[in-house]
Legacy VTK file of the C-alpha trace (Angstrom):
# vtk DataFile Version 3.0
C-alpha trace
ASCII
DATASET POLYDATA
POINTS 343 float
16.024 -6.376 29.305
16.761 -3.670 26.770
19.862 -3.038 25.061
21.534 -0.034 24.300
20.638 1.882 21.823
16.891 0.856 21.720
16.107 4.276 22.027
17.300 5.383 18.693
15.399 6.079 15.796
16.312 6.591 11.975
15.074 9.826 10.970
15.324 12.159 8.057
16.128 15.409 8.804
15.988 16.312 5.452
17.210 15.692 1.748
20.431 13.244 2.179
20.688 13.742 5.873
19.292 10.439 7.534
20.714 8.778 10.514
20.012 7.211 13.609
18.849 9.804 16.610
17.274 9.288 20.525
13.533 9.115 20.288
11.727 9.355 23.725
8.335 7.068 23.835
5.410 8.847 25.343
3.309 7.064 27.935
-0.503 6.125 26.121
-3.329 8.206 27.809
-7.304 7.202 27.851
-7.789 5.300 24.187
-4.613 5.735 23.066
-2.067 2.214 22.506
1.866 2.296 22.297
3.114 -0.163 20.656
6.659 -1.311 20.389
8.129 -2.084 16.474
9.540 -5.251 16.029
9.847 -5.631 12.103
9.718 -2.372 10.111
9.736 -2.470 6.078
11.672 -0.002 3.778
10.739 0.750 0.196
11.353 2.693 -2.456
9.061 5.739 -1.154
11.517 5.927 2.006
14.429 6.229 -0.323
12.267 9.155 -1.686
11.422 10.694 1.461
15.215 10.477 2.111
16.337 12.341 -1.615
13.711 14.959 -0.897
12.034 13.906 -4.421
8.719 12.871 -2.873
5.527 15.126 -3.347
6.393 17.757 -0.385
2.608 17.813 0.383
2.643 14.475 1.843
5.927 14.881 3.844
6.859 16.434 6.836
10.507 16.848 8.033
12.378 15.793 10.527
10.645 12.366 10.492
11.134 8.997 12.170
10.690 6.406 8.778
8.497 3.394 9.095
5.322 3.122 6.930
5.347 -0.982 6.956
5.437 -2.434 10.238
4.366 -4.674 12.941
4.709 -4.609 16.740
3.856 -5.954 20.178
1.284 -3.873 22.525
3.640 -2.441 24.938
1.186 0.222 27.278
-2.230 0.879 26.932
-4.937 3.712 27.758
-6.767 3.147 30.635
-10.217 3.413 28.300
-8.522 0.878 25.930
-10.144 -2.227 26.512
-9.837 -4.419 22.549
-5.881 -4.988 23.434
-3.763 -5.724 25.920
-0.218 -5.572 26.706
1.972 -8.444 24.526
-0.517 -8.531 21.982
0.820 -8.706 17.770
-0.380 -6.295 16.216
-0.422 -4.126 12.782
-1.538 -0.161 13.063
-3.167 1.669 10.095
-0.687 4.480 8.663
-3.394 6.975 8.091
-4.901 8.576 10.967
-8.311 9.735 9.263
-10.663 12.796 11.012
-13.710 10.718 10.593
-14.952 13.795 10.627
-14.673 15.260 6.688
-17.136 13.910 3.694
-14.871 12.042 2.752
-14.175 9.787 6.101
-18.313 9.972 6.317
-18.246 8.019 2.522
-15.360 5.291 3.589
-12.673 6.917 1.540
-10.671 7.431 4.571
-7.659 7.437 2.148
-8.690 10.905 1.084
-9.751 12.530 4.438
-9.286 16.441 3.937
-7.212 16.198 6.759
-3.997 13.975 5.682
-1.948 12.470 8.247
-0.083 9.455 8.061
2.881 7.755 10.043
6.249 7.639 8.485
5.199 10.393 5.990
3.679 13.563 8.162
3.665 11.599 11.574
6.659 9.731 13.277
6.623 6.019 11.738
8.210 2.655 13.485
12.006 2.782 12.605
12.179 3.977 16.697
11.308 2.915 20.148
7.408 3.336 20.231
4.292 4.355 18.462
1.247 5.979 20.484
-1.863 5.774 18.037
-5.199 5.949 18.688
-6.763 2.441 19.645
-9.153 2.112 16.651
-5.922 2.205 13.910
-5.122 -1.319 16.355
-5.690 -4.703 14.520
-4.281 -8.118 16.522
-2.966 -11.055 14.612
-3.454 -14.287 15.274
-0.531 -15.993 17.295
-0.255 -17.852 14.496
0.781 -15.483 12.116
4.600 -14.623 12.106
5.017 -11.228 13.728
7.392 -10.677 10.639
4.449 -11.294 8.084
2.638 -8.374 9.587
5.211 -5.682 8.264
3.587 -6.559 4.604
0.153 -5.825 6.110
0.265 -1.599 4.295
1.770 -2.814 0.891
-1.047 -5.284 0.792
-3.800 -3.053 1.970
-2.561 -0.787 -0.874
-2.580 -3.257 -3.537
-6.335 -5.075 -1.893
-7.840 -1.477 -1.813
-6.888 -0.850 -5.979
-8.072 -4.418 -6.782
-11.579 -4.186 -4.962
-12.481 -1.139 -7.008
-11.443 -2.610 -10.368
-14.245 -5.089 -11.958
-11.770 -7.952 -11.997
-13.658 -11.509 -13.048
-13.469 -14.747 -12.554
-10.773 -16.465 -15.723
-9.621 -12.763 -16.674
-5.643 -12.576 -17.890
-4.421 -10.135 -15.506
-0.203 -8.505 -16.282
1.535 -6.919 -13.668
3.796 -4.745 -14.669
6.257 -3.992 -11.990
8.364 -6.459 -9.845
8.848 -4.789 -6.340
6.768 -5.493 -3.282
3.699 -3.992 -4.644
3.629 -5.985 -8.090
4.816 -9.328 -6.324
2.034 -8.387 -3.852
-0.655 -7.395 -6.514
0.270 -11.280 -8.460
-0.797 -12.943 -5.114
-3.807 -11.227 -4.320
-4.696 -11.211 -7.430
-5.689 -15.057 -6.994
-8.683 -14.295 -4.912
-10.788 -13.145 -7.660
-10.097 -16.213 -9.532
-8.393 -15.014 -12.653
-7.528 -17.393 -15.480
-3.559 -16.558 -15.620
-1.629 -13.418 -13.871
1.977 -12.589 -15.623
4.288 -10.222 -13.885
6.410 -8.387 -16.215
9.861 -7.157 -14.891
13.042 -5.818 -15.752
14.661 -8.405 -13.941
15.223 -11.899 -14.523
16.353 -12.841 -11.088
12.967 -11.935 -9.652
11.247 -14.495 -11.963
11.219 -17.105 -9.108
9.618 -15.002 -5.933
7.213 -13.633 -8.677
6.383 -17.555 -9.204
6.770 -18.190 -5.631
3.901 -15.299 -5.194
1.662 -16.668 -7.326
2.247 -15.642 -10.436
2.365 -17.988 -13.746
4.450 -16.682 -15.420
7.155 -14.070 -15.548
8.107 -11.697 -18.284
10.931 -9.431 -19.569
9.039 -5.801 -20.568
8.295 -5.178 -23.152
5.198 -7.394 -23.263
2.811 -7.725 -26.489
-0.027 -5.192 -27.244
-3.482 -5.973 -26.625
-3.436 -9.310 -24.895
-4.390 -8.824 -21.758
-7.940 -8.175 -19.964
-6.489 -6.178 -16.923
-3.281 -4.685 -16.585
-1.698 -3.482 -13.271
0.769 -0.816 -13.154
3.081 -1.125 -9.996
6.871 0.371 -10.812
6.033 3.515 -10.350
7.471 4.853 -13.694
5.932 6.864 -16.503
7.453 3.834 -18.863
5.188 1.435 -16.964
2.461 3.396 -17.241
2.287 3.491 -21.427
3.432 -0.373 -21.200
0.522 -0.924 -18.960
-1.925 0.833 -21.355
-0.456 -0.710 -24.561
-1.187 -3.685 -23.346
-4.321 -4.398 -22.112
-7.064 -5.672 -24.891
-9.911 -3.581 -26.363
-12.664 -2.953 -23.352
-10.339 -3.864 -20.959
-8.391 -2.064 -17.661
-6.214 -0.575 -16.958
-5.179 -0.250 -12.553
-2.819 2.204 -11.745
-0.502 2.499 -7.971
2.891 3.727 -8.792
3.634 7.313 -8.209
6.022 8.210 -11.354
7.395 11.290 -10.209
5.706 14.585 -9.041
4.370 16.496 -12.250
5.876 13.718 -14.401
3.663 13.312 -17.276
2.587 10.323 -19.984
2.066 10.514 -23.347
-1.235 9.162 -24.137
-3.128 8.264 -27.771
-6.628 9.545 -26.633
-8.374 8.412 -29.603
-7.017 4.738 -28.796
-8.620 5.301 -25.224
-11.832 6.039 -26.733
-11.879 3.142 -29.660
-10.597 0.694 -27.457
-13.450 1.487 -24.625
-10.362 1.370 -22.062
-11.235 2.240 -18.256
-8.414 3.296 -16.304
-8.011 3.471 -12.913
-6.065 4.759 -10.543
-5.581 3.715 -6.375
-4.044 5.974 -3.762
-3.066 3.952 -0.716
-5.470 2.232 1.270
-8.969 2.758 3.392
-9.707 1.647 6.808
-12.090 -1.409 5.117
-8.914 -2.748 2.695
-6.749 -2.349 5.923
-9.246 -4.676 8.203
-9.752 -7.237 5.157
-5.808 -7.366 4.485
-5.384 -8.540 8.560
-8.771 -10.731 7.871
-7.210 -12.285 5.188
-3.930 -12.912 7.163
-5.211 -14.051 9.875
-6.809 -16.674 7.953
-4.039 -17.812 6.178
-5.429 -16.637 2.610
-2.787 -14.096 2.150
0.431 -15.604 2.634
3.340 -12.887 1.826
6.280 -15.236 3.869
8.585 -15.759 1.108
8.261 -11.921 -0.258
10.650 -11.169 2.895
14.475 -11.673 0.886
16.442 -9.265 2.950
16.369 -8.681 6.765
18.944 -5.782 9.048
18.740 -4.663 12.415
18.361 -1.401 13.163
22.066 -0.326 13.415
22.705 -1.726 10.148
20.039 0.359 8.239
22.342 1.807 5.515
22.892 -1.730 4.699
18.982 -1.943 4.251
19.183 1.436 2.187
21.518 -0.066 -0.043
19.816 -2.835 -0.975
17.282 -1.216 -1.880
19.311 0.945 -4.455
20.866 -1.718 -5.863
19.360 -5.063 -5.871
22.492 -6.911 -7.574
22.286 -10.103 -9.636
20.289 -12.328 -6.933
16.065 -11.464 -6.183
15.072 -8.759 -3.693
11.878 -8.949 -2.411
10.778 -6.508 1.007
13.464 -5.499 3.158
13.310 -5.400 6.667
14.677 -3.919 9.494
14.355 -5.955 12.943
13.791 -3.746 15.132
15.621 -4.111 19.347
13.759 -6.488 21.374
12.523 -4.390 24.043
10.814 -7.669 26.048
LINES 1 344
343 0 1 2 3 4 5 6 7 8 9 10 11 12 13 14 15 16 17 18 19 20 21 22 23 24 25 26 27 28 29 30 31 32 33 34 35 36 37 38 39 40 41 42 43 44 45 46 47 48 49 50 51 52 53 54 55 56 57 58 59 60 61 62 63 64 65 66 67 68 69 70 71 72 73 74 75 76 77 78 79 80 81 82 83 84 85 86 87 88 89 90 91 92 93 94 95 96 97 98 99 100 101 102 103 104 105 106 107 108 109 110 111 112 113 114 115 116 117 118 119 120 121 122 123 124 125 126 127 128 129 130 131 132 133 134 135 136 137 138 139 140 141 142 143 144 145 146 147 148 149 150 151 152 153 154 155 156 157 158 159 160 161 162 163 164 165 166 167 168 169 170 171 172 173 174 175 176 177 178 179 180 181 182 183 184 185 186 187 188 189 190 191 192 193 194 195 196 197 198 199 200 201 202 203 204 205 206 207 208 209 210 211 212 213 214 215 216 217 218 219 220 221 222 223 224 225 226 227 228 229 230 231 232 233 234 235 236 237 238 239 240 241 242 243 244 245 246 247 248 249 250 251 252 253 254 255 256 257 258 259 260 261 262 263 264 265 266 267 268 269 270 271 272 273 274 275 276 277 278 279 280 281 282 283 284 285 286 287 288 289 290 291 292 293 294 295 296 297 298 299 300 301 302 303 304 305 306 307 308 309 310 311 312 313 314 315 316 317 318 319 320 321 322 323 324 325 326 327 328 329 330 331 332 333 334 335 336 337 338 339 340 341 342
């Protein structure tokens, strides 16, 4: 039976002015799927979506948040016939043209046309999401519906990773604690590496980044030059220059955060050039990283479980907000927000 309220959404309407609102949930039509959230993840980028600091090209207000999520089929099209009603399932954020060069080449994350739910599209902090039935992957019943949410931070962090040269007993540094470094440690362990650091600002989170995979964990700064590949994921111009200063001569350097729009780094180019450094940087995630991330979860290779520290329903959601502004002395991992059961 539904409760009330599970037709409310949280939307930004636009800089500071967030709240819950009705959302109606269209019916699907021919190959389309509606899906209803059950576990939606907030990061940092909703908090900038929120303070109106986010690159405006890749926003459009009002907007229903929700980038990180996983659901339960709830309706399908009558042409859909990969689903059915009650299945788990994770839904790619992007909704490429598959049209433009760049769709043609796999780089869906760059189609010319750029839409993507939670940042230009309704997300899955509501009632429903209709979305075409190819952006539909099922997870096994095994896998905890919960576990799903993680499925877009991972793709992020598999997509940078797969287009890095990373080798077999390579030192790999993280720098960068949140979701995406904790995530970047533990899939970092698929391409064998020899030892993967995380370096953070905060002590507390030396235990998940252990529980993640990691062997080690590091207050920044961390020494020059000792590394083979670095991985920049706090999203700061500061983590940037640490990342660079420390990876070793002819090694690279993997960039994900986004620092600020039209922030800028101060960079030695001579030392790029003498110490043959490649640098690299990942936006988001293609269609491939997306269906290898639920491969690997399905399988029980990625394992992101104990990532999940904090959990809110719905109607609590400036709760979730707040944690994510200030962690406190104790280790924050993703926040969630359960979403109503609608079943």
């Amino acid at each position: 039976m539904a409760e009330p309220g599970d037709d409310l959404a949280l939307v930004v309407r636009g800089s500071g002015d967030v709240g819950l609102e009705p959302r109606a949930v269209c019916a699907p039509t021919d190959n389309q799927v509606l899906v209803a959230p059950r576990h939606v993840g907030m990061c940092g980028t909703d908090l900038e979506i929120i303070d109106g600091t986010l690159d405006p090209e890749y926003v459009r207000l009002p907007l229903v948040l929700g980038h990180e999520w996983s659901g339960r089929v709830a309706a399908i099209g009558e042409l859909v016939t990969d689903v059915k009603v009650g299945d788990p399932v994770v839904v790619e954020g992007i909704v490429p043209c598959g049209l433009c060069s760049e769709c043609r080449t796999g780089r869906t994350n760059m189609c010319l046309t750029y839409e993507e739910l939670g940042f230009t599209l309704d997300g899955a902090a509501g009632p429903g999401v209709v979305t075409p039935a190819h952006l539909v992957h099922v997870l096994a019943e095994s896998v905890p519906l919960e576990a799903g949410a993680l499925v877009e931070p991972a793709a992020v962090v598999l997509r940078g990773l797969s287009v890095i040269d990373l080798q077999p007993g390579a030192s790999v540094l993280v720098v960068g604690d949140g979701t995406v470094g904790l995530l970047a440690a533990h899939l970092a362990r698929i391409w064998s590496p020899s030892q993967v650091t995380v370096a953070g600002e905060r002590p507390a989170q030396a235990a998940l980044a252990l529980a993640m995979g990691a062997d080690a964990f590091v207050v920044t700064p961390v020494e020059p030059r000792s590394f083979d590949v670095t991985i920049e994921a706090a999203g700061s111009t500061a983590a940037v220059a640490a990342a660079i200063a420390a990876v070793k001569r002819g090694g690279q350097v993997l960039l994900y955060g986004i620092s600020g729009h039209n922030k800028t780094v101060a960079v030695a180019t001579d030392d790029l050039v003498n110490h043959d450094l490649s640098i690299r940087g990942s936006f988001s995630y293609t269609a491939a990283a997306w269906a290898e991330t639920t491969r690997l979860l399905n399988t029980g290779r990625f394992a992101p479980l104990p990532l999940i520290t904090h959990r809110f329903r719905l109607a609590d959601y400036a709760l979730a907000l707040d944690a994510l502004r200030s962690p406190g002395g104790g280790a924050r991992g993703k926040v969630l927000l359960d979403m109503p059961s609608r079943s």
